[in-house]
N, C-alpha and C positions, 0 to 999 in steps of 0.2 A: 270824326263821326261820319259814317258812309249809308247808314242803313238808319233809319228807324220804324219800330213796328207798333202799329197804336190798337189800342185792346177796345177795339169796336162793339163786338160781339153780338148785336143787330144791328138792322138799317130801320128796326120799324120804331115807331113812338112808342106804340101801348105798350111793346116787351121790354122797351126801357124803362120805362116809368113802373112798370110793375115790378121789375127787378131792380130798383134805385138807383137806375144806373145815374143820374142827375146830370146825364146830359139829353141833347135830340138826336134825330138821324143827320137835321141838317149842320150840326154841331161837327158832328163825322166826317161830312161829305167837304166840308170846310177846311178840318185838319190836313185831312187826306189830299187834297191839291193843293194847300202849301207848303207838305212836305216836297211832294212832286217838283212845284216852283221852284225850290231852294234846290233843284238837280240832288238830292236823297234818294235814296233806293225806297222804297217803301212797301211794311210787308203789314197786311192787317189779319185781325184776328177772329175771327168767326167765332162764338160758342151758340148750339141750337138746344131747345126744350128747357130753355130759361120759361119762366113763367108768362105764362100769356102767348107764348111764341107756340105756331102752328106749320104744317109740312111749306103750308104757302106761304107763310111770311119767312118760312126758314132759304126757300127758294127766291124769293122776292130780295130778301140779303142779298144773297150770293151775287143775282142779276146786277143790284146793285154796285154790287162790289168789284165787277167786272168793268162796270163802266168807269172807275175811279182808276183803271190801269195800271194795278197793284203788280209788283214783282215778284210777290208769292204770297200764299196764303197759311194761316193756321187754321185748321178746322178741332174744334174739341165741344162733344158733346157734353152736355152738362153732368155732372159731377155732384153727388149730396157728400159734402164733405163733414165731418161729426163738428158740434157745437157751435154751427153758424145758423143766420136768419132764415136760409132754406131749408136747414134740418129742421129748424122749429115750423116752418109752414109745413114740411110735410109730415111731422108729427099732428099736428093739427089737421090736419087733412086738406090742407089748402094747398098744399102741391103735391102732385104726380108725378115722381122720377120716371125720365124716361128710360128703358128697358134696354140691353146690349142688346139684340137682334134689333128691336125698333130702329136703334141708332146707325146701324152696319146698317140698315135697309137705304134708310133717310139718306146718311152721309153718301153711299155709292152714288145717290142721283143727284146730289149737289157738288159730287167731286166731277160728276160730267159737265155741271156746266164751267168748272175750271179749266177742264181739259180741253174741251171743245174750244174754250179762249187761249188757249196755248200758256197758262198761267199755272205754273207748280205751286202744287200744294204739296209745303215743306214739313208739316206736321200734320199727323192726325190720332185726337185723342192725345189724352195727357200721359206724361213719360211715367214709367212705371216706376214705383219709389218702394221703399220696405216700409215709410210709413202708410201708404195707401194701400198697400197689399196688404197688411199688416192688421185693419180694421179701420185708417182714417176715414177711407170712403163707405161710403154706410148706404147708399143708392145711386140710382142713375148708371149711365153710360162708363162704367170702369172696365177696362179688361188689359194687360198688358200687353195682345198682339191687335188692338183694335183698328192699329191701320194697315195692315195685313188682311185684317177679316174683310174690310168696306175695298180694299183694292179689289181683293178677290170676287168678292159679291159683284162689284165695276166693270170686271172683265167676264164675269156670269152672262149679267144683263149683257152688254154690247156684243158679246157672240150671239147670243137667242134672238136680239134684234135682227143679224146679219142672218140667221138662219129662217126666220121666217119666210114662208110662200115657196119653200125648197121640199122635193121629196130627202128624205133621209134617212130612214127604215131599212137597216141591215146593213149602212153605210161604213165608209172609215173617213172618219174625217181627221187631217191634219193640220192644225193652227200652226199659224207662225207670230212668235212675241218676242221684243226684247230680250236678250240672253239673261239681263239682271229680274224679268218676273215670270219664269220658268215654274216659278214654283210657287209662288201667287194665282197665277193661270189654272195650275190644278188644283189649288185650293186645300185647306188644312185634312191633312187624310184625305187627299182627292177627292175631294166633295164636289169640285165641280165637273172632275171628269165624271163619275157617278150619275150625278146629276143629267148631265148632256145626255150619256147612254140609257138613262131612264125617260127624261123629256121627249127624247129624238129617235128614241131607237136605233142606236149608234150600234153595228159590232165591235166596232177599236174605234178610239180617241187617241190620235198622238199631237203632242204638242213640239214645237220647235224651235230652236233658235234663231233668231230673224235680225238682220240691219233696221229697225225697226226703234221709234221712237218708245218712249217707256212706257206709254198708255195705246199704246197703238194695238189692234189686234188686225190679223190675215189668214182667211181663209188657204190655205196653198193647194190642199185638194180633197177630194167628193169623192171619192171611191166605192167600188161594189166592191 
């Protein structure tokens, strides 16, 4: 045994207790450094819009989970899977599945604060099965390219950031990215190049190949 990965899935109280998970956070924070101690690889497992769980405690996780010096993360947003205790709550109207766009919005800013720690996140979003495509998943955050959409939506955001306080109107701009998300960059039917020429007033968007880490993005150039 080299690795072990413990199904955390908040760092907060109330989203535990509300979601039965019957442990704490400090119960967590516990595990998680004496995996560490015992020299294990150790990778935790994130799920957001559990019950009770909000954009700030979904963030507040993460923080935490940053501090505990994990070797990778799984990120998967919740899931109403048919004939369990969440179905029946949100049959009953005591929970509200969270939404795929909610989740690709939420997840891109929580995978920044992974990136920003130089800590890969090795999953995101649960792996696409015949039984969940099939009708197992009945709400919430399913979609079979969900960690494609939140990358993309990732490198959205961090360009718009980088381009702010810049003229850009009639410009050409050319990114440079990793050769392996060339096509995350542009987004599902170039939505983000789209996007950018609608936000920025862009003439051309090129994007490019670059020696460049996986979440990295480079401006290369501004052009009239």
């Amino acid at each position: 045994v080299r690795t072990v990965e413990l199904g955390c899935q908040s760092m907060d109280d109330t989203v535990l207790l509300a979601s039965g998970r019957g442990h704490t956070s400090n119960d967590i924070q516990y595990a998680c450094r004496k995996v560490k101690e015992y020299g294990l690889s150790l990778i935790i497992q994130l799920m957001f819009g559990l019950p009770g769980d909000t954009d700030e405690t979904a963030r507040k996780s993460c923080i935490t989970a940053v501090r505990l010096n994990p070797d990778g993360i799984r990120m998967y947003p919740t899931v109403v899977i048919k004939d369990t205790e969440l179905y029946s709550m949100t049959l009953r109207g005591e929970y509200t599945p969270m939404s795929v766009e909610k989740a690709v919005d939420l997840c891109s800013d929580l995978f920044g604060i992974f990136a920003e720690a130089r800590i890969p996140v090795i999953r995101l979003g649960l792996n696409p099965s015949d039984d969940l495509s099939g009708g197992l998943a009945v709400g919430g955050a399913y979609h079979p390219s969900l960690g494609e959409l939140t990358r993309s939506r990732f490198f959205y955001k961090k360009i718009c950031s980088m381009l702010q306080n810049i003229e850009t109107a009639g410009k050409h701009l050319t990114i440079g990215v990793n050769p392996s998300r060339l096509s995350i960059m542009a987004g599902q039917h170039r939505r983000n190049i789209i996007d950018l020429k609608k936000e920025f007033h862009f003439r051309k968007v090129t994007i490019l190949p670059c020696p460049l880490s996986e979440d990295e993005i480079q401006i290369l150039s501004l052009q009239d």
